[in-house]
N, C-alpha and C positions, 0 to 999 in steps of 0.2 A: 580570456575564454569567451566563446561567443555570446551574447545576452540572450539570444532564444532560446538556447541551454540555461542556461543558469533561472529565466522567468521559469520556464517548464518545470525544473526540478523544485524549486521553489513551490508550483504548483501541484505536484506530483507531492512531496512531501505533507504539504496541509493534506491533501485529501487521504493519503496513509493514518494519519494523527485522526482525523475524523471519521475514519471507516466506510468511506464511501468507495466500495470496490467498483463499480462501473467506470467511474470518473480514474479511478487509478488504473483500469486495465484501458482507456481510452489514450489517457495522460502518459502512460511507459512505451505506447503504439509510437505517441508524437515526439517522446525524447526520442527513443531510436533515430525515429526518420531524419528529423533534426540532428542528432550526433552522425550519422552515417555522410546527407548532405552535407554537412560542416566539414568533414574528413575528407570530403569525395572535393569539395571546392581548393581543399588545399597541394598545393605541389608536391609530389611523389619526395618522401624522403623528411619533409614536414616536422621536426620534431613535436609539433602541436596536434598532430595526427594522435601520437603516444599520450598523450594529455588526457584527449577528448578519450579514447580508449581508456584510459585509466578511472575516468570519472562517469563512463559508462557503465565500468561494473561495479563501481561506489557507489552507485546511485541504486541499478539494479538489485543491488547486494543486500543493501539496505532496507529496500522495499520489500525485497520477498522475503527477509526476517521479521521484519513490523506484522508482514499481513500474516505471516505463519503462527505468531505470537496472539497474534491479534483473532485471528479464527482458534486458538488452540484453548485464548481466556473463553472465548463467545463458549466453546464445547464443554469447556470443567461448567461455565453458569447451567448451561441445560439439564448438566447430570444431575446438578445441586439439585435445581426442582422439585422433582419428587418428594427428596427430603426434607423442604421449604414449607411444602404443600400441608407435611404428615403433621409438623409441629403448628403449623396454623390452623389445624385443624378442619382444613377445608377438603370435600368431598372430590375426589377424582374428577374431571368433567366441569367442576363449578372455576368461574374466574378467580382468582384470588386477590387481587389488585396487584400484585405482583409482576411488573414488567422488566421484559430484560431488553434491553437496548441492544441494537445490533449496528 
């Protein structure tokens, strides 16, 4: 399998794990292109064409469940709040020290 594919996914995957959507919507731009090139270098008929294909949407697949999961935790933390807020006794509007990581 080509190693610009496999560095990128690799890279793609950490930034998934650490929630840095920017990097991840930049990182899935350059697998593409990278898998696409890769395919488009190989001779018509290619069985490694089917490969790169296969591990395109392994990769994709992957990623848009992580970040679906991963934005769906971020939304249940925000709802929480309020509720967070009432038992700590802290006034609407005032900080709480209470961060949520994103």
């Amino acid at each position: 399998m080509n190693e610009q594919l496999i560095g990128i996914e690799k890279q793609l995957r950490r930034a998934v794990e650490t929630q840095h959507y920017e990097e991840i919507q930049r990182l899935v731009l350059s697998f593409c292109e990278a898998a696409e090139a890769s395919a488009r270098a190989l001779p018509a008929g290619d069985p490694r064409i089917g490969e790169i294909a296969a591990m395109t949407q392994k990769v994709l697949g992957w990623t848009r469940t992580m970040v679906q999961t991963s934005r769906e935790s971020l939304v249940l933390q925000l709802r929480r709040l309020p509720k967070v807020k009432r038992y700590l006794g802290v006034p609407t509007g005032q900080a709480s020290g209470l961060r949520v990581e994103a």
